[in-house]
N, C-alpha and C positions, 0 to 999 in steps of 0.2 A: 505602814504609817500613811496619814491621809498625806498627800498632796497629790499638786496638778500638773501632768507631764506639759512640760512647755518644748516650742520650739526648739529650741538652745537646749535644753537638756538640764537648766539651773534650776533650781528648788526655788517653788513659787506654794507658797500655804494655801490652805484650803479654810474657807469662811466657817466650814460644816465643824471645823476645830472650837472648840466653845471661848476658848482662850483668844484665840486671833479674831471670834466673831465678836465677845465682849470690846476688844483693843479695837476691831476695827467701828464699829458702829456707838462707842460709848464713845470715843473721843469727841470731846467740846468743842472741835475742830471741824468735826464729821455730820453736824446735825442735822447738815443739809440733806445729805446720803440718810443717816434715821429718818427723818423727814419726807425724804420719797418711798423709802421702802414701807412705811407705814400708810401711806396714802396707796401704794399699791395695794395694800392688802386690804384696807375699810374703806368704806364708801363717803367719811368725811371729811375730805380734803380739808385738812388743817394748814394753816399757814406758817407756824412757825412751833418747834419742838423743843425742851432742853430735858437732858439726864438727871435727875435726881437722886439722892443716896440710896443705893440699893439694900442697903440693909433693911432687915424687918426683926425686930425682937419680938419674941415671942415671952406671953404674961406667966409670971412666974417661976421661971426658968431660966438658966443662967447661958441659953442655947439663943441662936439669931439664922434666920436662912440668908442666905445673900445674893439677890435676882441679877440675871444676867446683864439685861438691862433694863430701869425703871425711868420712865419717861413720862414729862406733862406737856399736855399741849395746848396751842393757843386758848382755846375752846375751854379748860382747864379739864380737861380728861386726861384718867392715870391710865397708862401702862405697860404693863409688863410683858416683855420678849426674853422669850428660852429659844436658846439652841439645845436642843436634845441630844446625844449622841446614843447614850446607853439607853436599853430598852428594859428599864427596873418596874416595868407592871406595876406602876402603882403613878402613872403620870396624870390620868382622872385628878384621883384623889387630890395629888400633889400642884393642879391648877385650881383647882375649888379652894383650897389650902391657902394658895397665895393670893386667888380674887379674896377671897373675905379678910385676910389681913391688911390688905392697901386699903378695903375699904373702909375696915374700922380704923383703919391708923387718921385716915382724915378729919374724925369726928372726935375733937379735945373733951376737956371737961367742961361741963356750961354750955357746948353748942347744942344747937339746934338740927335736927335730923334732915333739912331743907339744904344743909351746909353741903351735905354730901353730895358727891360729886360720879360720875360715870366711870365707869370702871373694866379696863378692857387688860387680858392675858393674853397673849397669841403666841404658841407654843409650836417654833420648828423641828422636827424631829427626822432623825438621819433613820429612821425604823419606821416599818406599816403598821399604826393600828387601828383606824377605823375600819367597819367592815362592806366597807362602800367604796366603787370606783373611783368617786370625784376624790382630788388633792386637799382639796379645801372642805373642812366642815366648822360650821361657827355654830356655839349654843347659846341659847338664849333663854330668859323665866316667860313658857309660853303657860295656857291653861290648852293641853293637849286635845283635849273636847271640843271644844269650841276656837283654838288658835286665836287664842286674843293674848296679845303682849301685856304682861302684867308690868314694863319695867324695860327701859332698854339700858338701862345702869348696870346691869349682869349680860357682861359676853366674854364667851373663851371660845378663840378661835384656835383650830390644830390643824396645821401645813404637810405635806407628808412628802419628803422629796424623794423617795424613793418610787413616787409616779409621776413624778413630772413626765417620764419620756412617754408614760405610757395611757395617759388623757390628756394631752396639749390639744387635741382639737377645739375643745369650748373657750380656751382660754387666749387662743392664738390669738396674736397681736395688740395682747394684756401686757402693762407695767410689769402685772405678778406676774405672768409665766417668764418674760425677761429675768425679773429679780431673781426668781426661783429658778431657771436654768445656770445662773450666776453664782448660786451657795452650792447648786446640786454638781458644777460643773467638774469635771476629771481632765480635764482637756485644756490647752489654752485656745485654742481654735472656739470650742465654746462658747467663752469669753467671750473673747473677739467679736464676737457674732453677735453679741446681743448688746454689746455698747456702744453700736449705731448710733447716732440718732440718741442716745439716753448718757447726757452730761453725766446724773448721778452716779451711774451704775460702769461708766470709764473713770468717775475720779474714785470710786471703790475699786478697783481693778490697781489703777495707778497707787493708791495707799497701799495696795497687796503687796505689791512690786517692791515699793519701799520698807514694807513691814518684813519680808522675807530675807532684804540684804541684812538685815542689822544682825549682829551677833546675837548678842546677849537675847534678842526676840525668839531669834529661831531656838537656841535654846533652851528658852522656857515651853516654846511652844512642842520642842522633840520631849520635852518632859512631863507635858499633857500627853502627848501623845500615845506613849509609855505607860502612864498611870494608867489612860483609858482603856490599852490595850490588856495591863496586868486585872484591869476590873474585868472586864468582858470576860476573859478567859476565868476567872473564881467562880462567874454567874453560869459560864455551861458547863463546867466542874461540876459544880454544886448540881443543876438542873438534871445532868447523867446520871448524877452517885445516887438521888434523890432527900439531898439533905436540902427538906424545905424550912428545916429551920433555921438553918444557914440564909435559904432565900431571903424568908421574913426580915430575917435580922437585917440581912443589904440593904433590905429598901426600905427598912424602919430608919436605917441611919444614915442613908439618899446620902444628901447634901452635901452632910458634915462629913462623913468618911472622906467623899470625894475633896473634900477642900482642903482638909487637915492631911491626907497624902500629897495631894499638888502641892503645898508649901514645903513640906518635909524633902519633897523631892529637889526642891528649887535653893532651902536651906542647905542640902547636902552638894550643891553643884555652884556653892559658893556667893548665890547669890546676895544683894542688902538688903536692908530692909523697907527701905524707901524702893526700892524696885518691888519688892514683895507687896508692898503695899498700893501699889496702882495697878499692879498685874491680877491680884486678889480681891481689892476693897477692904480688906480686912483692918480691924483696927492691931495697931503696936500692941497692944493687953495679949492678945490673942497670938500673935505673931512671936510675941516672950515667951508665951507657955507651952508652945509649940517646940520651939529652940530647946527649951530646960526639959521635954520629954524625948526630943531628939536625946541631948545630951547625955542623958542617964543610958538610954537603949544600950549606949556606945562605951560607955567604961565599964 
């Protein structure tokens, strides 16, 4: 299970957890903390951030993804931050996916195309997949030929914490490499060490602390933990046996599999529904039909 050996030896969570990073960083409380760690990762120091509904329905279909955290900022630019944990081979696609949904979600009936607004994905992921040294790769609508920006309205950024330890020299004494020692950290020592000097990233540290005492948090969060762990273990199953049909299937149903298990889990462990529902985003509709298939499984 992820967490972070501390001094004392008490269970302190780990940000890298999708669940503790949604709680920690979507709280309306926290925006200050989104706020900095976004400005560490883009170059436009915005002033002031808030969360917005992270749902996205999708046209024609009775299906909705639900982003980890969807944020606007002063500047009125949207975006969208993944914690990644599982490496489902299909993370590309599934950020092209979400930049063009935010973006068509902005443009109502009757507006004008001028409406639209910039549009950014930045996508942390606990796995390696670009096939480059650097941590950090951001894409953008170039014309390759001649490198002329067609557009700076299209960017998806990809974080890869599994090298932080191992190109910190260009970054050294960067926001990001702090923040990102910070999500990457196993350690309290770590920690510690990078919330010098950086308000934001000790009152994230401090929300952890507090997010770890609470019952009912930790576990939800030992029950992501769990889920994550029973998916990973079906993906190299499957990956051994060579049932790529299997794979296909995984990552066609990403999201939704992952979300309709973590509730099922948290149903079964007693939780309500008002807890379910800020720990998920999910609407009550969903959170019903979810119960009534538990239900049936079970008689």
């Amino acid at each position: 299970m992820r967490s972070i050996t501390t001094y004392t030896g008490e269970f302190l969570m780990s940000p890298r957890n999708d669940f503790a990073f949604r709680l920690l960083f979507g709280d309306p409380n926290n925006s200050d903390i989104l706020l900095d760690l976004l400005n560490a990762i883009l170059p436009d120091h915005f002033q002031s951030v808030v969360c917005t509904d992270p749902h996205l329905l999708i046209p024609d279909t009775k299906k909705e993804c639900i982003l980890d955290i969807k944020a606007l900022s002063d500047s009125r630019v949207h975006v969208d931050i993944e914690m990644q944990v599982l490496d489902l081979k299909s993370m590309e696609k599934r950020s092209l996916f979400y930049w063009a949904k935010m973006y068509l979600d902005q443009l109502n009936r009757g507006h004008s195309y001028h409406e639209l607004k910039r549009t950014i994905v930045i996508n942390i992921l606990d796995y390696m997949l670009m096939p480059v040294e650097d941590l950090h790769t951001c894409f953008q609508a170039y014309d390759k030929t001649h490198d002329i920006l067609m557009s700076d309205f299209f960017e998806i950024h990809f974080l890869e914490l599994p090298k932080v330890h191992r190109c910190r020299v260009p970054y050294e004494g960067t926001d990001l490499l702090s923040w990102l020692t910070f999500l990457n950290a196993y350690t309290e020592e770590e920690i510690i060490m990078v919330t010098e000097g950086k308000p934001a990233i000790q009152k994230a540290y401090n929300n952890l602390q507090i997010m770890s005492l609470d019952e009912e948090t930790r576990r939800l969060y030992e029950a992501r933990e769990m889920f994550l762990h029973d998916q990973a273990t079906r993906m190299y199953e499957a990956k051994e046996e060579g049932l790529e049909e299997g794979m296909k299937k995984g990552r066609e149903e990403g999201r939704e599999e992952e979300r309709e298990g973590f509730v099922k889990n948290l149903l079964s462990l007693g939780m309500d529904d008002e807890f379910i529902k800020k720990a998920t985003g999910l609407d009550q509709s969903i959170i019903d039909k979810l119960k009534k298939s538990l239900s049936l499984s079970t008689q």
